[in-house]
C-alpha positions in Angstrom: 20.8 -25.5 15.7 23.1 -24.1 18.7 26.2 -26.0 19.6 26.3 -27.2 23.1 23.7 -29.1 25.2 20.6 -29.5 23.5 17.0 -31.3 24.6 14.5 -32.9 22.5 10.9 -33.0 24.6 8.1 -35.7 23.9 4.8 -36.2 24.8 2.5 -38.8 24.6 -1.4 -38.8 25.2 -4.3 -41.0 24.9 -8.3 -40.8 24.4 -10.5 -40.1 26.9 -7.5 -38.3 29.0 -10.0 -36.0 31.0 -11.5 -39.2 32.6 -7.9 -41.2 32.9 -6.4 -38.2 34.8 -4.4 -40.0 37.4 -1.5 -38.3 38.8 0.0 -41.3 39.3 1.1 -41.2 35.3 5.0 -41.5 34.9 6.3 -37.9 33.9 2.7 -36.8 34.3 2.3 -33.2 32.1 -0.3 -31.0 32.0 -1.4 -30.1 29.0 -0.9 -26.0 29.0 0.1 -26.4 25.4 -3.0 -27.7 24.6 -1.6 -30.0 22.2 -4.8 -31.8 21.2 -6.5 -28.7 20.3 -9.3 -29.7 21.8 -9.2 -25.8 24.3 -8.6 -28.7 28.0 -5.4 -27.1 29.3 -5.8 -29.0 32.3 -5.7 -32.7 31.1 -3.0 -35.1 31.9 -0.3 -36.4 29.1 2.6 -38.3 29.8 6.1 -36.5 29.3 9.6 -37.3 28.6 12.8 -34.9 27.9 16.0 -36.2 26.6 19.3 -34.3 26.1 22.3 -34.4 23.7 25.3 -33.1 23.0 25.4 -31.3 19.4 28.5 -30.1 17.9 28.8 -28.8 14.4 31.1 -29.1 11.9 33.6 -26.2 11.3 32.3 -24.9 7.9 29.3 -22.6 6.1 26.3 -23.6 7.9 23.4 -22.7 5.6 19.4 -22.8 7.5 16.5 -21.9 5.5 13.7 -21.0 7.6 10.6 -19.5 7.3 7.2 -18.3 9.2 4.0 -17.2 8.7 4.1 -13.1 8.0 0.8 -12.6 10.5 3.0 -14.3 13.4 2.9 -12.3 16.4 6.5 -14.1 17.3 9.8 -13.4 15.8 10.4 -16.8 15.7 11.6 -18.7 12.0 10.7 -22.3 11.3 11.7 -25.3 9.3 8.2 -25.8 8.7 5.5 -23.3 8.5 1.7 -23.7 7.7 0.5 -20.5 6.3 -3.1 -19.9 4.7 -4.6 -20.0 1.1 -2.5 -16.4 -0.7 -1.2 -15.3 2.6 2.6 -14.2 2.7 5.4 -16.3 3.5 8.4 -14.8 5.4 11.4 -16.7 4.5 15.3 -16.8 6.5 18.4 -17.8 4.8 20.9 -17.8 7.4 24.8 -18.0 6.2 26.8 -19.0 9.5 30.8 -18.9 9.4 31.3 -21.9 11.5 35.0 -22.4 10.2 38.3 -20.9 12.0 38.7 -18.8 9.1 37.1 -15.4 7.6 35.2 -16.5 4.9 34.8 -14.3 1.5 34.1 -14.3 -2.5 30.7 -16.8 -2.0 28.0 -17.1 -4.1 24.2 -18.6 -2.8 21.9 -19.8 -5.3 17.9 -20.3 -4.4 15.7 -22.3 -7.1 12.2 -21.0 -5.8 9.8 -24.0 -4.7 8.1 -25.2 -8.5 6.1 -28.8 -9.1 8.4 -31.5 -9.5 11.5 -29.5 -8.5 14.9 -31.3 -7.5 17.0 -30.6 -5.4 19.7 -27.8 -6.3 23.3 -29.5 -6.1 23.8 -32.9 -6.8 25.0 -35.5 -4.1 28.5 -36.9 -4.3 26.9 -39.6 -7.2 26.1 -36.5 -9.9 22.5 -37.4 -8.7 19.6 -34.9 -8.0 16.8 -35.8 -5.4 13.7 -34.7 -5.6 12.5 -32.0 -3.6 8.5 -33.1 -3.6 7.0 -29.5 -4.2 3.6 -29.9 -5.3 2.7 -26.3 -5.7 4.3 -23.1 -6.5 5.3 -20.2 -4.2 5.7 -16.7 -5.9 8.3 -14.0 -5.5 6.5 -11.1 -4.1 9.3 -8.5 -4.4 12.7 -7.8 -4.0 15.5 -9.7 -1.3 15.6 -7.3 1.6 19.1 -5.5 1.3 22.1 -6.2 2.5 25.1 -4.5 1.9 27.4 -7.3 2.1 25.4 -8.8 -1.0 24.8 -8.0 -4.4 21.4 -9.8 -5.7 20.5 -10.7 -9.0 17.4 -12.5 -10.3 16.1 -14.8 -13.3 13.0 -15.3 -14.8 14.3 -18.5 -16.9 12.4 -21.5 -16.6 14.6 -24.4 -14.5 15.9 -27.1 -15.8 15.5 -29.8 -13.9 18.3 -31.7 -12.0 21.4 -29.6 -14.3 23.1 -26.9 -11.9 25.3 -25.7 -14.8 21.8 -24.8 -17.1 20.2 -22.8 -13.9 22.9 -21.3 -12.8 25.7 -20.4 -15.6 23.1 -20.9 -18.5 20.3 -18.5 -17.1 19.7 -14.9 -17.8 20.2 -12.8 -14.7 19.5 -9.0 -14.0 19.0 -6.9 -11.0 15.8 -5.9 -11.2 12.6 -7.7 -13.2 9.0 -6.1 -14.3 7.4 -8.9 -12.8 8.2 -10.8 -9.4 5.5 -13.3 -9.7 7.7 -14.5 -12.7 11.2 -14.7 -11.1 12.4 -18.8 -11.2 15.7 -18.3 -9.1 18.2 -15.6 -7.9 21.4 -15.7 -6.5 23.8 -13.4 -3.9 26.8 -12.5 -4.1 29.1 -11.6 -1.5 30.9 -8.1 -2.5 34.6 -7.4 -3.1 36.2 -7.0 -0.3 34.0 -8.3 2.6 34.9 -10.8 5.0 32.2 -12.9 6.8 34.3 -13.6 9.9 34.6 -17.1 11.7 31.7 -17.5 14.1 29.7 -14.6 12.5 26.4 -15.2 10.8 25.1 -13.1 7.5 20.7 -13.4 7.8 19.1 -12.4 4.3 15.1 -12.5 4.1 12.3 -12.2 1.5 8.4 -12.2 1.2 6.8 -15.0 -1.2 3.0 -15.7 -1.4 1.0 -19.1 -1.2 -1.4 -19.8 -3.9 -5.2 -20.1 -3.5 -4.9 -23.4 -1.2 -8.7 -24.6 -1.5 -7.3 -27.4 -4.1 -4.8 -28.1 -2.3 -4.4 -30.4 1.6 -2.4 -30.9 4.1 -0.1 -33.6 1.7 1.2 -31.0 -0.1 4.0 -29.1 0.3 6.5 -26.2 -0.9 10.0 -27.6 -0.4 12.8 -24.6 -0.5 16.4 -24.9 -0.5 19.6 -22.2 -1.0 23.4 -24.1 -2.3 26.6 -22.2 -1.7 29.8 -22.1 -3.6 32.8 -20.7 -4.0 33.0 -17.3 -6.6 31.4 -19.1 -9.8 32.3 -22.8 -9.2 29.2 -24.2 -8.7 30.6 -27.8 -9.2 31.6 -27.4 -5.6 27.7 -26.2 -4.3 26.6 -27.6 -1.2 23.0 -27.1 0.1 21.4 -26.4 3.1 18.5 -28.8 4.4 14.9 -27.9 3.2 12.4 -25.7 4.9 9.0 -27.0 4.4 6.1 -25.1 3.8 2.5 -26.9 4.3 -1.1 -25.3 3.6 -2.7 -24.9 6.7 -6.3 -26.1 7.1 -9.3 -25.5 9.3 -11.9 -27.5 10.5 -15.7 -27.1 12.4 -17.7 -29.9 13.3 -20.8 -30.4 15.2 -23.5 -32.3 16.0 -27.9 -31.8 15.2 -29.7 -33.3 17.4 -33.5 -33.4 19.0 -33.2 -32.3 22.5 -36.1 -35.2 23.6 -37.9 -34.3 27.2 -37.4 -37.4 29.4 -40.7 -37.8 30.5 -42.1 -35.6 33.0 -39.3 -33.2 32.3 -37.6 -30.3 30.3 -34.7 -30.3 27.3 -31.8 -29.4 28.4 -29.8 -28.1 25.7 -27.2 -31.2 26.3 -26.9 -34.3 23.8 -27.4 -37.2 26.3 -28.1 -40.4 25.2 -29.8 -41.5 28.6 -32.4 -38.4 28.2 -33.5 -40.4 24.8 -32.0 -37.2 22.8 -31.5 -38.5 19.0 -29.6 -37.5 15.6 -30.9 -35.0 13.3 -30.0 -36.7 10.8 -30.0 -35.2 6.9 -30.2 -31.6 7.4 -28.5 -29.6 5.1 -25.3 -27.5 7.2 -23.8 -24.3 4.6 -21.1 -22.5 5.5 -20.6 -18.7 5.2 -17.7 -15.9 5.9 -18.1 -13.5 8.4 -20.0 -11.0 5.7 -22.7 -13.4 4.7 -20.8 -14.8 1.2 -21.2 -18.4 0.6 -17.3 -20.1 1.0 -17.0 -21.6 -2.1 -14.9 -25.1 -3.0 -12.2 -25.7 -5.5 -15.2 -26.0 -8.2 -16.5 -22.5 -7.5 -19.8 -24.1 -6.1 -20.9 -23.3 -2.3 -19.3 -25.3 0.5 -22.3 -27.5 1.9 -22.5 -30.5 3.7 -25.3 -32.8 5.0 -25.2 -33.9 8.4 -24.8 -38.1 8.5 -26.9 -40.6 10.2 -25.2 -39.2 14.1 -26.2 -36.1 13.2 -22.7 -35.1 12.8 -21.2 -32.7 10.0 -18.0 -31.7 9.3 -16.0 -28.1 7.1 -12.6 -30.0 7.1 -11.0 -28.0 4.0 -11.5 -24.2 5.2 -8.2 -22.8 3.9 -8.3 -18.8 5.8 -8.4 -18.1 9.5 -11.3 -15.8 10.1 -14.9 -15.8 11.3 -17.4 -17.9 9.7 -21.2 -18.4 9.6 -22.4 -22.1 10.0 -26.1 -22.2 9.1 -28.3 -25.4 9.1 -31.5 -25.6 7.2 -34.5 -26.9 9.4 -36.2 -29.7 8.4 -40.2 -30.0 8.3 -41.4 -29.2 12.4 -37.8 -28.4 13.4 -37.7 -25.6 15.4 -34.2 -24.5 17.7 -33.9 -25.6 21.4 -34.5 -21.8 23.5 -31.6 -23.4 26.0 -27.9 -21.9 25.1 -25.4 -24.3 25.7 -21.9 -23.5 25.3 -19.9 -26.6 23.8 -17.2 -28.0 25.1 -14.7 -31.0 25.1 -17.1 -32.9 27.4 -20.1 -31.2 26.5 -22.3 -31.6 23.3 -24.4 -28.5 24.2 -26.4 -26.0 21.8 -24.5 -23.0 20.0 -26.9 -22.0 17.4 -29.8 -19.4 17.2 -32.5 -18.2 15.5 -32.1 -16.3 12.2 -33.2 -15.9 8.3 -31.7 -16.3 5.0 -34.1 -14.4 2.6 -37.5 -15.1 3.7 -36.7 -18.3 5.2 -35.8 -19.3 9.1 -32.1 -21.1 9.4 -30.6 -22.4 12.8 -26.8 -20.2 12.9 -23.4 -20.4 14.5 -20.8 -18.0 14.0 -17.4 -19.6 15.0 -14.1 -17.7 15.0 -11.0 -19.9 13.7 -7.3 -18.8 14.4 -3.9 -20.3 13.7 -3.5 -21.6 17.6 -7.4 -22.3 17.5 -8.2 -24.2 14.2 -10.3 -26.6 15.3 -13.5 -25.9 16.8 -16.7 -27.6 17.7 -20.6 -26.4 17.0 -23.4 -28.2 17.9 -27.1 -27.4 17.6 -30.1 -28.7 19.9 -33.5 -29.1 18.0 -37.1 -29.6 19.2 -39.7 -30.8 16.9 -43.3 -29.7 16.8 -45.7 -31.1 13.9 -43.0 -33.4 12.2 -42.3 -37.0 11.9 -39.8 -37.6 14.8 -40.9 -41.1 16.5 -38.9 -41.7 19.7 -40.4 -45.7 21.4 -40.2 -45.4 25.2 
């Protein structure tokens, strides 16, 4: 964080925001952000902006960012939310904020690891946990610098003991397997001077795991210490950069598009035309090649839609473009009216297609990282089947 004047910006909304639009709302925002993710850029939220006055203290600065490596923005963040195996860039940032050139420093960076602690102890000797719950792995070297000299270690940590992970490890500059490296550590070079106000930025590439076990509880908590030469005794630590698997969801609604009487469907769920729940029908999800997505088990993703007719995929773990296909019950046949769904509109996104010899209802519904929630709905009619609606 910059020195100088600073602003922290907050926003508050509330259900049903597209009917309670009023403008006369107190620092009334509309909601370009789409912050919801519901795809309403034009709703009202309520808005506030604060400002303060930040100044840092006048010493090694050391931020740990990261981002995701298919981000169309330069941008690095203390929290990222990448997807299941996908690459993580990651930041260390080494900012001379003392009146003094600083030179001779060592950084030391434990890799994230389950039930990892923190690097340097606090001013008690004691050793806070970090919280990882899953493992990122090295995916290569440090990009060079050629201030630094970089060595790496494939020994396992020990937990909560500086002195065993740093002086008791075996180091080398090079390793046969990246996946395998635990830790590394760079070192300034002989005779260079990182000058007061001047910032050193050293980056690397490590990959998420397969995410499908995992949710959006766990995390991948990184930090980097610095000290002087070897004297690790004196290592202080820069605050943790959080990585979080990101998650997907669809949802939708199957329902029986009813004809009020003396009339037409309509393609719209609407509880005053007598339209009902489809309730039961199976809902399977496939990628954008036809494969089944499979869960943490191996086993197809499939769901059943609940007594509203409403289903949900809440644990899809890849961006992408994905095949929602529900099984028709006995007599089910699709609505012919097209629909497009939106926040206000239950409306009918599915058509007509086979899987083997057998007629499905289908959706295809692309997900991105700025549009990971999306809605699908499908409008039914029934001929020869057991549908009762009392008038």
């Amino acid at each position: 964080m910059a020195g100088g004047q600073n602003s922290i910006d907050t926003y508050l909304s509330w259900d049903n925001n597209e009917e309670a639009a009023s403008n006369e709302v107190l620092g009334k925002y509309d909601d370009v952000l789409d912050l919801d993710n519901d795809g309403n850029t034009t709703e009202k939220f309520s808005s506030k902006k604060a400002t303060y006055l930040y100044s840092p203290p006048l010493e090694l600065i050391l931020t740990k960012r990261s981002k995701r490596a298919d981000s169309n923005v330069a941008q690095y963040s203390s929290l990222t939310t990448p997807d299941s195996e996908q690459i993580v860039d990651y930041k260390l940032n080494i900012f001379n904020n003392s009146i003094n050139g600083v030179s001779g420093f060592t950084f030391f960076d434990i890799l994230p690891h389950v039930g990892d602690k923190s690097i340097a102890p606090d001013q008690q000797g004691n050793y806070a946990d970090r919280g990882s719950t899953y493992r990122l792995e090295l995916t290569g070297p440090l990009d060079p610098n050629p201030n630094y000299t970089y060595e790496y270690s494939t020994t396992p940590v020990t937990e909560g003991n500086i002195a065993a992970n740093y002086a008791g490890a075996t180091w080398s500059s090079s390793v046969s397997d990246w996946s395998a490296v635990t830790m590394f550590r760079m070192k300034m070079n002989s005779g260079y001077t990182l000058a007061s106000g001047a910032a050193d930025d050293i980056t690397f590439r490590a990959k998420m795991p397969d995410t499908v076990p995992l949710d959006t509880t766990d995390k991948a908590v990184n930090t980097f210490a610095g000290f002087s030469g070897d004297s690790y005794t004196g290592a202080f630590e820069a605050l943790s950069n959080v990585v979080i698997p990101k998650k997907y969801k669809i949802s939708g609604k199957i329902y029986y598009d009813v004809p009020p009487a003396g009339g037409s469907g309509n393609g719209k769920f609407l509880t005053t035309d007598d339209d009902v729940p489809a309730a039961g029908r199976t809902v399977s999800l496939f990628d954008a090649s036809g494969n089944p997505v499979l869960d943490a088990s191996g086993n197809p993703v499939v769901t059943t839609a609940d007594s509203n007719g409403n289903f949900a995929f809440d644990n899809i773990s890849k961006a992408g473009t994905y095949k929602v296909v529900v099984t028709p019950g006995f007599g089910d046949t699709l609505s012919p009216i097209s629909v497009t769904s939106t926040s206000l509109i239950i409306g009918n996104d599915f058509t007509n297609n086979t899987s083997g010899a057998s007629p499905v209802f289908e959706s295809s519904v692309t997900l991105t990282p700025s549009d990971d929630k999306k809605t699908t709905n499908a409008a039914l009619e029934a001929s020869n089947s057991t549908l009762k609606v009392n008038m």
